[in-house]
C-alpha positions as CSV (number, residue, x, y, z in Angstrom):
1,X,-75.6,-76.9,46.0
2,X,-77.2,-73.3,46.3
3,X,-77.8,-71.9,49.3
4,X,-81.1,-73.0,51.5
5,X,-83.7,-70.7,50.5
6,X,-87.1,-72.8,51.1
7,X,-87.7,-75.9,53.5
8,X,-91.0,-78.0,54.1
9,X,-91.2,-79.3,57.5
10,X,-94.2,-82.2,58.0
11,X,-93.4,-83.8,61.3
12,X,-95.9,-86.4,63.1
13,X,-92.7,-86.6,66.2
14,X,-92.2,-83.1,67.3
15,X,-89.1,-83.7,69.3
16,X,-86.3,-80.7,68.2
17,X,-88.4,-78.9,65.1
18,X,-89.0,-76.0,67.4
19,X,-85.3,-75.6,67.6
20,X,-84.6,-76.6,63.8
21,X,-87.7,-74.4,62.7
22,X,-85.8,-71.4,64.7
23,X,-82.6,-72.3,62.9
24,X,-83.5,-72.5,59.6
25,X,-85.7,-69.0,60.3
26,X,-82.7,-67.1,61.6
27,X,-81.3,-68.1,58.8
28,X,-83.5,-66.3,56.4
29,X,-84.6,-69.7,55.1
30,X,-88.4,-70.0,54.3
31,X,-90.7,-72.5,56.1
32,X,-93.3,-74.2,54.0
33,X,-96.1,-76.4,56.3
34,X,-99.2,-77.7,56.5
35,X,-101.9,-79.3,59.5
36,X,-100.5,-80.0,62.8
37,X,-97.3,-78.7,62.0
38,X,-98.1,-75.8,60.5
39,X,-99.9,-74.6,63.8
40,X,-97.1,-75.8,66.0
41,X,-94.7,-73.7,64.7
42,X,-96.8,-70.6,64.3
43,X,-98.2,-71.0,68.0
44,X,-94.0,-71.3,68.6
45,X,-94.0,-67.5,67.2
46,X,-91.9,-68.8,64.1
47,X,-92.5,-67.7,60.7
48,X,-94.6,-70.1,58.0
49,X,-96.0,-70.7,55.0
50,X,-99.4,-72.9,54.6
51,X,-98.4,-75.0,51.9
52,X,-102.1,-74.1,50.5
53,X,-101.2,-70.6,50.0
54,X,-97.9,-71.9,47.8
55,X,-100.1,-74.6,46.0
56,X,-103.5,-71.6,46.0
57,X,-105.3,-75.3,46.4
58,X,-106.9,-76.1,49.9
59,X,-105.9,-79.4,52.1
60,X,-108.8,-81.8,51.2
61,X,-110.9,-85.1,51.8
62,X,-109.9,-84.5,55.8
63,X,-106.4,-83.7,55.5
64,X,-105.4,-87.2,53.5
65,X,-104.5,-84.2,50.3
66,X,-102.1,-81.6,51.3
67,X,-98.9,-81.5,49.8
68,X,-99.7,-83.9,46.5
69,X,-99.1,-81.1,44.4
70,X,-97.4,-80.4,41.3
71,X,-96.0,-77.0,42.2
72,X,-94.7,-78.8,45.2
73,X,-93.1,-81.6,43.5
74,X,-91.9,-79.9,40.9
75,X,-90.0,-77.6,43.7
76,X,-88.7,-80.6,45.0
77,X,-87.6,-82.6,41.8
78,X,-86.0,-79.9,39.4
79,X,-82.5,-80.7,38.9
80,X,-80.5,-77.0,38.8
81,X,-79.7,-77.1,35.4
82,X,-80.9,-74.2,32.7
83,X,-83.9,-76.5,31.5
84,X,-85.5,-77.3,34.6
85,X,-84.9,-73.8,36.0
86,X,-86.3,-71.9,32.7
87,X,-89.4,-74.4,33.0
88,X,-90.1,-73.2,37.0
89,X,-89.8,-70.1,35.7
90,X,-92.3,-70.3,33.2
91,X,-94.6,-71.8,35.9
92,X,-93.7,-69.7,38.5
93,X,-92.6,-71.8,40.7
94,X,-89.5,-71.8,43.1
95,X,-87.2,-75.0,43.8
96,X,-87.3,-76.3,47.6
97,X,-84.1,-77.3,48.6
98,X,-84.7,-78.9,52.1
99,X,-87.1,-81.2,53.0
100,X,-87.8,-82.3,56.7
101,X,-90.3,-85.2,57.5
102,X,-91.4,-87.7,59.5
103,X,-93.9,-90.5,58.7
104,X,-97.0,-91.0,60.7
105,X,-96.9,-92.8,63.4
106,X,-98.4,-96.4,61.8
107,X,-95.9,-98.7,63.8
108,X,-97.0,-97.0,67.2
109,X,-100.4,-97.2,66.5
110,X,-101.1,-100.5,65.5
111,X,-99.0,-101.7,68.6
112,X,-101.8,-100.5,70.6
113,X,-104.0,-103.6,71.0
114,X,-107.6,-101.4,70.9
115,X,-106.4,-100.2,67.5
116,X,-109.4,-100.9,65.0
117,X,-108.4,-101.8,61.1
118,X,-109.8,-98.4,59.8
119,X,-107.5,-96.5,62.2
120,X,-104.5,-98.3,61.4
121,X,-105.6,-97.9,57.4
122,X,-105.4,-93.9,58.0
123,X,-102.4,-93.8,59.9
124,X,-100.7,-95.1,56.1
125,X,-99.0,-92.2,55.4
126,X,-99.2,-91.0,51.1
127,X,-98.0,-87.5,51.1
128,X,-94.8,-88.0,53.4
129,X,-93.2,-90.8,51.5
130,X,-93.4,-89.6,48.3
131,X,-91.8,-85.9,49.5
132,X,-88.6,-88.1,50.9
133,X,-88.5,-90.0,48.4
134,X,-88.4,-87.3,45.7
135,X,-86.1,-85.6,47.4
136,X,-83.6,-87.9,47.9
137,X,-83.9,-89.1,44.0
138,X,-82.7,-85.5,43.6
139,X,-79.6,-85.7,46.4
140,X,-77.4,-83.8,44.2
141,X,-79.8,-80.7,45.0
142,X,-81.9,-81.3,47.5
143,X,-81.3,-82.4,51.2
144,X,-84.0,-84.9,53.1
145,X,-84.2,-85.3,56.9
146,X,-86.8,-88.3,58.0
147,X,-85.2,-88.3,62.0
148,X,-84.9,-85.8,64.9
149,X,-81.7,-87.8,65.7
150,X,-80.2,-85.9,62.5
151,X,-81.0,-82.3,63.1
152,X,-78.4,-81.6,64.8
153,X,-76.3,-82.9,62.4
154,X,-77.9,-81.0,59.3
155,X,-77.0,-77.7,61.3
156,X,-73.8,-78.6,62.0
157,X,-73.5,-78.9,58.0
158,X,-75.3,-75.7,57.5
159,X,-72.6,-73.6,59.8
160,X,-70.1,-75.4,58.5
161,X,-71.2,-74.5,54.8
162,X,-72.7,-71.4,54.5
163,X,-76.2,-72.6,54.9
164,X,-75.7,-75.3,52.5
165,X,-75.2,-79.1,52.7
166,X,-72.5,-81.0,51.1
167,X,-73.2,-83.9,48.7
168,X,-71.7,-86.8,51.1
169,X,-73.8,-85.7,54.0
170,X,-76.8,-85.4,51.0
171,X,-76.0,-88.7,49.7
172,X,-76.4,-90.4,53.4
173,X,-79.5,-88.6,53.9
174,X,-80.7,-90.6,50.5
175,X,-79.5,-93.6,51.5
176,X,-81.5,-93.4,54.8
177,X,-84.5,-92.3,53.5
178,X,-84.9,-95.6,51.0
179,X,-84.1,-97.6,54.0
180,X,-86.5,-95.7,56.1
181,X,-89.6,-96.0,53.5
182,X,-88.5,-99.9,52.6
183,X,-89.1,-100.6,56.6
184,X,-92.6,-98.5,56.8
185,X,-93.4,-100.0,53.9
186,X,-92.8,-103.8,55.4
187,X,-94.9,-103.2,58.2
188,X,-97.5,-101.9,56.5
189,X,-97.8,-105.2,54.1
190,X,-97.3,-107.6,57.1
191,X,-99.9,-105.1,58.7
192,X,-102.5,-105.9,56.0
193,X,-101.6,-109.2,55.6
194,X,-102.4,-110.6,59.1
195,X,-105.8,-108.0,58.9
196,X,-106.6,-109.5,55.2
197,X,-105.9,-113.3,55.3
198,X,-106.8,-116.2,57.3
199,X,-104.6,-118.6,56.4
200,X,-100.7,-118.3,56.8
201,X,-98.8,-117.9,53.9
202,X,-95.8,-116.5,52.6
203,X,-95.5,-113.6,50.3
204,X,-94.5,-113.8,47.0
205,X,-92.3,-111.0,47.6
206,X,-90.6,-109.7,51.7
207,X,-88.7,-107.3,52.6
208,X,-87.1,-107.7,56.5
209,X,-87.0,-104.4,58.1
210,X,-85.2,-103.8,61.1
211,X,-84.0,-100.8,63.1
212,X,-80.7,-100.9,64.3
213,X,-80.4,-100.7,68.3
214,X,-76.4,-100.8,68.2
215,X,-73.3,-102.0,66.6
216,X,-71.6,-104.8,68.0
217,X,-67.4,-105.6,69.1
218,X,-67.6,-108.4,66.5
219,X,-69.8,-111.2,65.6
220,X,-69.6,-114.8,66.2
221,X,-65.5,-114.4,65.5
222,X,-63.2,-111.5,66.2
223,X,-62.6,-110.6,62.5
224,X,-66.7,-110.9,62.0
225,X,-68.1,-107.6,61.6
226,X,-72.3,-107.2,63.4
227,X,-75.0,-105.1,64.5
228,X,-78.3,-105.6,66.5
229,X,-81.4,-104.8,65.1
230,X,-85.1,-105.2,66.1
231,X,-87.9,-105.7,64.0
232,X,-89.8,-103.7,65.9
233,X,-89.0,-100.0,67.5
234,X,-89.1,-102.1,71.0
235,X,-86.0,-103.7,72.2
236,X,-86.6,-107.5,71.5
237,X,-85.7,-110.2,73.7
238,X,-89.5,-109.5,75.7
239,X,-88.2,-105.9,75.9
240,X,-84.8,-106.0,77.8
241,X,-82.9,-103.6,79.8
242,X,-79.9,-104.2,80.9
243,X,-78.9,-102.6,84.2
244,X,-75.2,-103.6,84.8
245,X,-72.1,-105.0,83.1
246,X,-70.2,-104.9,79.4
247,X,-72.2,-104.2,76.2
248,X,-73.6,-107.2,75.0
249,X,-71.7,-109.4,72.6
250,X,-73.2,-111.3,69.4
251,X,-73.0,-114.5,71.3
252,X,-74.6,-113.3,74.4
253,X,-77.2,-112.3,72.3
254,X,-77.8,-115.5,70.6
255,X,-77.5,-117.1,74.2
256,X,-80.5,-115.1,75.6
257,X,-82.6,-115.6,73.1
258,X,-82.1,-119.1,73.7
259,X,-82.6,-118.4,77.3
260,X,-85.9,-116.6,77.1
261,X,-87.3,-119.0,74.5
262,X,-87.1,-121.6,77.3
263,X,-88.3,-119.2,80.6
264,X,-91.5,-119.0,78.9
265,X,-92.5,-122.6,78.8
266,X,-92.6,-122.6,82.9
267,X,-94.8,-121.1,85.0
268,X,-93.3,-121.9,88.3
269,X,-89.4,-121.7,89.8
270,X,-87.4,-122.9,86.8
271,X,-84.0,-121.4,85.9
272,X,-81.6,-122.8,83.2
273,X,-77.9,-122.3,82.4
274,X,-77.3,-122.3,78.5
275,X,-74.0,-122.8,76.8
276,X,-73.6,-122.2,73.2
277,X,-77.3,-121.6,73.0
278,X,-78.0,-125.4,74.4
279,X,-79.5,-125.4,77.7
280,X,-76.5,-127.6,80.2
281,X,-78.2,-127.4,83.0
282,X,-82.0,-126.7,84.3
283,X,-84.5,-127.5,87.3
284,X,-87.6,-126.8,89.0
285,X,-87.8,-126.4,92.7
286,X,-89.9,-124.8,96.0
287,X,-88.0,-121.9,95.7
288,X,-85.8,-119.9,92.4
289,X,-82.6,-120.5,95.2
290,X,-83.5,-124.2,95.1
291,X,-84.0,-124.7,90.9
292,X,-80.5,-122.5,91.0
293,X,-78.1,-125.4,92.6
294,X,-80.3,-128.3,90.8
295,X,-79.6,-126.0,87.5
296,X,-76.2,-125.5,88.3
297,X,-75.7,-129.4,89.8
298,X,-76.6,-130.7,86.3
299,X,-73.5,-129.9,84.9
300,X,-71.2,-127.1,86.8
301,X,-68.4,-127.7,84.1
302,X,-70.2,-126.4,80.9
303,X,-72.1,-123.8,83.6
304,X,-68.5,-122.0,83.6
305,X,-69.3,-118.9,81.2
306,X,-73.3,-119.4,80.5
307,X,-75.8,-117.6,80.6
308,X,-78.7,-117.9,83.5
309,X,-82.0,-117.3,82.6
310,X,-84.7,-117.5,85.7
311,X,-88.7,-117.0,86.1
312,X,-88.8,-114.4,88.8
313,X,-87.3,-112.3,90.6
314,X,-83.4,-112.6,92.0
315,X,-83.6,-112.1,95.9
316,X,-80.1,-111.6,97.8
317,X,-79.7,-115.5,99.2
318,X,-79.6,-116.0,95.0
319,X,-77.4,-113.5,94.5
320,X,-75.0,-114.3,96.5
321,X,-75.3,-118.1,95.5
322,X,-74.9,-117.0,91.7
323,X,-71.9,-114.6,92.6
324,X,-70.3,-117.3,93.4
325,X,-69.6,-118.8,89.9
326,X,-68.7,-117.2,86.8
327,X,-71.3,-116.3,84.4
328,X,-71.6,-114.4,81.2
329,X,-75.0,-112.5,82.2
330,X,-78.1,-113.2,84.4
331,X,-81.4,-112.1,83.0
332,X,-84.6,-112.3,85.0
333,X,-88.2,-110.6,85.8
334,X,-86.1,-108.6,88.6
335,X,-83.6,-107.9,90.8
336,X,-84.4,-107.2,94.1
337,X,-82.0,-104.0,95.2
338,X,-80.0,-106.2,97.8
339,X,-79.3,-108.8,95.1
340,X,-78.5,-105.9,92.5
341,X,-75.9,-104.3,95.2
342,X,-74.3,-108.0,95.7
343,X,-74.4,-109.0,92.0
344,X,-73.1,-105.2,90.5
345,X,-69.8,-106.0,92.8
346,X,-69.2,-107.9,89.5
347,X,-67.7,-105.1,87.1
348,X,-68.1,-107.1,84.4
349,X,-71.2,-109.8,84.7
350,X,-74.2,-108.5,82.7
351,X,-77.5,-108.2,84.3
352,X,-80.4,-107.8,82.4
353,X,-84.5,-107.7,82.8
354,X,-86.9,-108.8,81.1
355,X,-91.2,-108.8,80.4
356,X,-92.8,-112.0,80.4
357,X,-94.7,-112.9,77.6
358,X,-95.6,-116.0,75.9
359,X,-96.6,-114.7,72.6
360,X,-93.0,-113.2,70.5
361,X,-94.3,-110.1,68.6
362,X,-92.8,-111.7,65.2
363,X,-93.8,-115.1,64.7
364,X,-91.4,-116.1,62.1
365,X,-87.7,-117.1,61.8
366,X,-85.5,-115.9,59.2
367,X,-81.9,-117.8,58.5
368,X,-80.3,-116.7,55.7
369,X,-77.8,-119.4,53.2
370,X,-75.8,-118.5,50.1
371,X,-77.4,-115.6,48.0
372,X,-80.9,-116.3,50.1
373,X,-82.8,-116.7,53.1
374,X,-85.4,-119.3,54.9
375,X,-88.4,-118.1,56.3
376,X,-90.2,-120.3,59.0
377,X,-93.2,-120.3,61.5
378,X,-91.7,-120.3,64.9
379,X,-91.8,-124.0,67.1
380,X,-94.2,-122.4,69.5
381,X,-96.8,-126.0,69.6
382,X,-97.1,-127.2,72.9
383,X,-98.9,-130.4,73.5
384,X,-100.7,-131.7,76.6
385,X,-98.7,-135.0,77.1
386,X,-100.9,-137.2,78.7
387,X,-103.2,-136.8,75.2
388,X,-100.3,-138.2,73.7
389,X,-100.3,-142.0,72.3
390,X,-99.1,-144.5,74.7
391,X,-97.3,-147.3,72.4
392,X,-95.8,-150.1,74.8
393,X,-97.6,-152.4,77.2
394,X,-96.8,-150.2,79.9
395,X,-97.9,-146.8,80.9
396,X,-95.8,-144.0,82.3
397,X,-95.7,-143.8,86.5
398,X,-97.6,-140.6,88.0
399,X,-94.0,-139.8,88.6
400,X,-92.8,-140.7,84.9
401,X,-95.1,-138.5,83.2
402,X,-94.0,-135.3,85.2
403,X,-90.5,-136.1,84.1
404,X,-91.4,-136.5,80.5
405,X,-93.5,-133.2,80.6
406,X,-90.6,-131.7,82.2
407,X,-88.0,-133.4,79.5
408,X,-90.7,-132.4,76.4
409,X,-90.9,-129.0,77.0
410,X,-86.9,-128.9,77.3
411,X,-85.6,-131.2,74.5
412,X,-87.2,-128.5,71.3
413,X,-84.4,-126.3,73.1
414,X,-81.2,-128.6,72.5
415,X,-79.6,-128.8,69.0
416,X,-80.5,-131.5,66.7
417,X,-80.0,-134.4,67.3
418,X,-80.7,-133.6,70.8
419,X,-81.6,-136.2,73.9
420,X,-82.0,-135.4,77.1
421,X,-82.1,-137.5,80.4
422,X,-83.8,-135.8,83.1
423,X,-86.2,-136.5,86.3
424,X,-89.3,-134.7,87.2
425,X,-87.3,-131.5,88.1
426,X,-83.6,-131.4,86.8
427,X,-81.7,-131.9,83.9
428,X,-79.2,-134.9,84.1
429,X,-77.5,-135.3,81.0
430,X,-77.6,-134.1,77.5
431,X,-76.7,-134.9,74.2
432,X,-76.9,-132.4,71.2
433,X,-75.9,-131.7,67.8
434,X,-74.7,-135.2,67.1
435,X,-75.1,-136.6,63.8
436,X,-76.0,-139.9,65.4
437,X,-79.3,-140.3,67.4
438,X,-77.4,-143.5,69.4
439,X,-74.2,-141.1,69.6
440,X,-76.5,-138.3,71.0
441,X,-77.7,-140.6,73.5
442,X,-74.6,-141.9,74.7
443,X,-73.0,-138.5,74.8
444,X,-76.1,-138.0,77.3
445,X,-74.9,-140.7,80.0
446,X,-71.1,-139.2,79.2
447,X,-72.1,-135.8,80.2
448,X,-73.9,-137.3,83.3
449,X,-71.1,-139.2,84.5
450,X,-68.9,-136.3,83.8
451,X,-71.0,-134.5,86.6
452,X,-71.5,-137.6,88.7
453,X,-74.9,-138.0,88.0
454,X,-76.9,-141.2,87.5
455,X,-78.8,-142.2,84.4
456,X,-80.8,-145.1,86.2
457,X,-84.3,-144.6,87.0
458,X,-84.5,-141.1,84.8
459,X,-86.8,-140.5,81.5
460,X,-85.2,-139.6,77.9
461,X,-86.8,-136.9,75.8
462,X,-85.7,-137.3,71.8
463,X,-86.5,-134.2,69.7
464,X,-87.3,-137.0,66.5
465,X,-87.5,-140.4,66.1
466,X,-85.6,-143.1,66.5
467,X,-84.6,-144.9,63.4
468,X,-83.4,-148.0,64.6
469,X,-84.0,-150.0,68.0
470,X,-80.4,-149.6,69.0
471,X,-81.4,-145.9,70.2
472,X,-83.8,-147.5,73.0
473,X,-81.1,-150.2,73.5
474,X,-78.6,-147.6,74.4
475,X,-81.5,-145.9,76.7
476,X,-82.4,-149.0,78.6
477,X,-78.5,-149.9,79.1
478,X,-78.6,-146.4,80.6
479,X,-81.2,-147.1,83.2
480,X,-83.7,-145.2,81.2
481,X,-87.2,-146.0,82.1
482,X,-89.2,-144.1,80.0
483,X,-89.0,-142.1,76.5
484,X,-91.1,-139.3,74.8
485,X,-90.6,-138.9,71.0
486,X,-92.3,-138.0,68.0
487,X,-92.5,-141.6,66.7
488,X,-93.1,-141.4,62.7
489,X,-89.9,-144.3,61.6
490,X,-90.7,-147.0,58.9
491,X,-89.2,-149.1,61.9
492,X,-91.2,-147.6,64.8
493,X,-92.7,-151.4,65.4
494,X,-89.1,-152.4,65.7
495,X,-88.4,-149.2,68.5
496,X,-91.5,-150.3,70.6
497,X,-90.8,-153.5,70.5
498,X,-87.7,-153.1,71.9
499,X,-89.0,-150.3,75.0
500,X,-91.5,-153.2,75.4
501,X,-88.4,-156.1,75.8
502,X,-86.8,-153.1,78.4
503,X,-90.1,-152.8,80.1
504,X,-89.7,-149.2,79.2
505,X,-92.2,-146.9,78.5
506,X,-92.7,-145.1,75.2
507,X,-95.2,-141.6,74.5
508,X,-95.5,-140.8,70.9
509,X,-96.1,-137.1,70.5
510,X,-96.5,-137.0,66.3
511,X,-94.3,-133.8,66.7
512,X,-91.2,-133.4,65.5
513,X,-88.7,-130.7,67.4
514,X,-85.8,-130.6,65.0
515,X,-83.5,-127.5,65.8
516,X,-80.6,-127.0,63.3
């Protein structure tokens, strides 16, 4: 590559191009701009050219024309060979050799909730995507920068090469700037998409466009190679911070999201313990201290390693209750700063916060298989339960139905099939990812005993239905006394008839909560 003798910088973030602009000036390299930028770096005292007076055409129709221009293309495209070169020539016209750009700001602006379709519309940038991506089709010559994180690393290349770049920093730089026009790009369709249509529906063609926050140790396995990424520039997971402990591992990750996915169905003191992304142990009590040790008392055992996930804010009594047990990472509202100093005596436990919201800024889930991916609608329904269809003689207790509400809203959480024994504020037992609903439910009462709980006089929660009868069998042998499930079996006549034989009491919800 030549030396760098002409640059256009068109930068919406202004962060470093002061400093870069003085760089590349002190270097005797020309500065080619338009608009905003154009007047930032002149009012900065550095040399630079209005791209009007290279192009001798004015910025028109309000700015939305300024740099679709052949002469400036053509700069931009020309390989160096002694075609290209004699045709410049011929049209006077000089090759530009460094590009510097970033997009406008359309991801920033239509996260502001007062943001009105037309404004979003003009924030769609035109000129700057078709700069980088013309200059990084023509990598072997030309060098494109779409980030102030990478201006320090095109000077370094610059000192390091005689003003010039070499081809496998150039070739990056390309690389990044497909990637970087393939995610603007993706936001803008989804963008339009939600603005245009009414109904959902899924695109004949997506793109999933992340932004990487970090690389991780490993993923699921040591020998498993990940990263984190977000699909929006916010951290996800209701915009996290962590405050204390390791770096967060895959399966931490995966664990919190299961975490937060269940903090959001409750409104008052409610913590839960997951393990393996299935919740172990979880309660509601008069205080977050109180739901703690009923969270913790549904199964300590599997509690050894999890993850807590509460709805308010950590005071010291619950620090120093949670300090007592070993646990992966605790992630909350807040931590007061007595139960921060007690919990960061642990080096290594992970403390994170957190901003409640109900609503997930993406709505979908994406799961990839062999050579593909699935695309879903998140399982965000909630149902008032009492509206639900009572199917047996008898109705649910007062008592009963704030069980089942309490089991309902925790059973969509537990891996398929999934049953889950609970009372009206505490997780007894639970049974998940059997491939038997009858096996699920006896695992259930196992994982009870195992804690020296009882099963009697507790409700059942079932994420589907039950096939056969011998499901509620093994629920009334339990102690069971009520059931909540989506009903929907050739045999459900069969499955109520045998709740009514147990005197138990059976809710049909018509929604299914499968979780594979």
């Amino acid at each position: 590559m030549e030396t760098i003798k002409k640059a256009i910088i068109s930068v919406s973030d202004k962060t470093g191009v002061e400093q870069l602009a003085k760089f590349l000036s002190d270097r005797g390299v020309q500065i080619i701009s338009s608009g905003g930028t154009h007047k930032f770096l002149k009012k900065a005292g550095i040399p630079v050219t209005q791209v009007s007076d290279v192009t001798g055409f004015p910025e028109i129709l309000d700015g939305r024309v300024k740099t679709l221009h052949p002469i400036i293309f053509s700069g931009i495209l020309a390989q160096r060979n002694e075609n290209h070169l004699h045709q410049l020539d011929e049209q006077d016209i000089d090759p530009i050799d460094l590009i510097i750009v970033n997009l406008y700001p359309f991801e920033q602006i239509i996260a502001k909730e007062e943001t009105t379709l037309e404004e979003a519309v003009e924030n769609v940038d035109i000129g700057g995507p078709s700069l980088i991506r013309a200059a990084a089709k023509n990598y072997q010559y030309t060098t494109v920068i779409v980030s102030p994180d990478h201006y320090d690393g095109l000077m370094s290349e610059m000192d390091n090469n005689g003003n010039r770049t070499s081809i496998e920093f150039r070739q990056r730089c390309a690389v990044r700037v497909f990637q970087h026009t393939a995610r603007y790009n993706a936001l803008i369709s989804d963008y339009l998409k939600s603005a245009f249509e009414e109904e959902e529906t899924f695109a004949e063609e997506i793109t999933l466009a992340g932004t990487k926050i970090n690389d991780l140790r490993y993923g699921e396995n040591p020998h498993q190679k990940a990263a984190y990424y977000s699909f929006s520039e916010r951290n996800p997971l209701n915009d996290f911070k962590q405050l204390h402990g390791k770096e967060l591992s895959y399966n931490n990750l995966l664990d919190l999201d299961s975490a937060l996915s269940i903090v959001k169905e409750f409104d008052e003191n409610f913590v839960v313990i997951i393990k393996h992304t299935n919740p172990c142990g979880a309660a509601v009590g008069d205080s977050l201290l109180d739901a703690y040790k009923r969270a913790l008392d549904s199964d300590s055992l599997s509690a050894f390693g999890g993850i807590v996930g509460l709805t308010g804010e950590a005071d010291a009594q619950l620090a120093e209750e949670i300090s007592g047990h070993f646990f992966e990472c605790i992630i909350a509202p807040g931590f007061n700063d007595d139960a921060l100093a007690i919990l960061q005596k642990k080096k290594n436990l992970r403390l994170l916060t957190f901003t409640p919201q109900k609503k997930d800024l993406f709505d979908y889930q994406v799961r990839t298989i062999n050579d593909g991916f699935l695309v879903q609608s998140k399982d965000q329904a909630q149902i008032d339960l009492r509206q639900a269809k009572i199917a047996t003689k008898r109705s649910p207790t007062e008592k009963e139905w704030k069980a089942l509400s309490f089991a309902w809203k925790l059973v969509k959480h537990v891996r398929s099939n999934a049953i889950i024994y609970t009372t009206d504020n505490q997780v007894i037992g639970v049974g998940a990812g059997q491939m038997s609903r009858v096996d699920a439910a006896e695992l259930a009462v196992k994982k009870a005993e195992q804690a020296k709980h009882s099963t009697k006089n507790t409700v059942c929660a079932s994420d589907a239905f039950f096939p056969f009868r011998d499901g509620v069998e093994a629920l009334a042998e339990a102690g069971i006394t009520a059931v909540v499930q989506p009903g929907g079996s050739i045999r459900d006549a069969e499955v109520i008839e045998a709740a009514d034989e147990h005197n138990l009491a059976m809710v049909l919800t018509e929604m299914r909560h499968f979780k594979h």
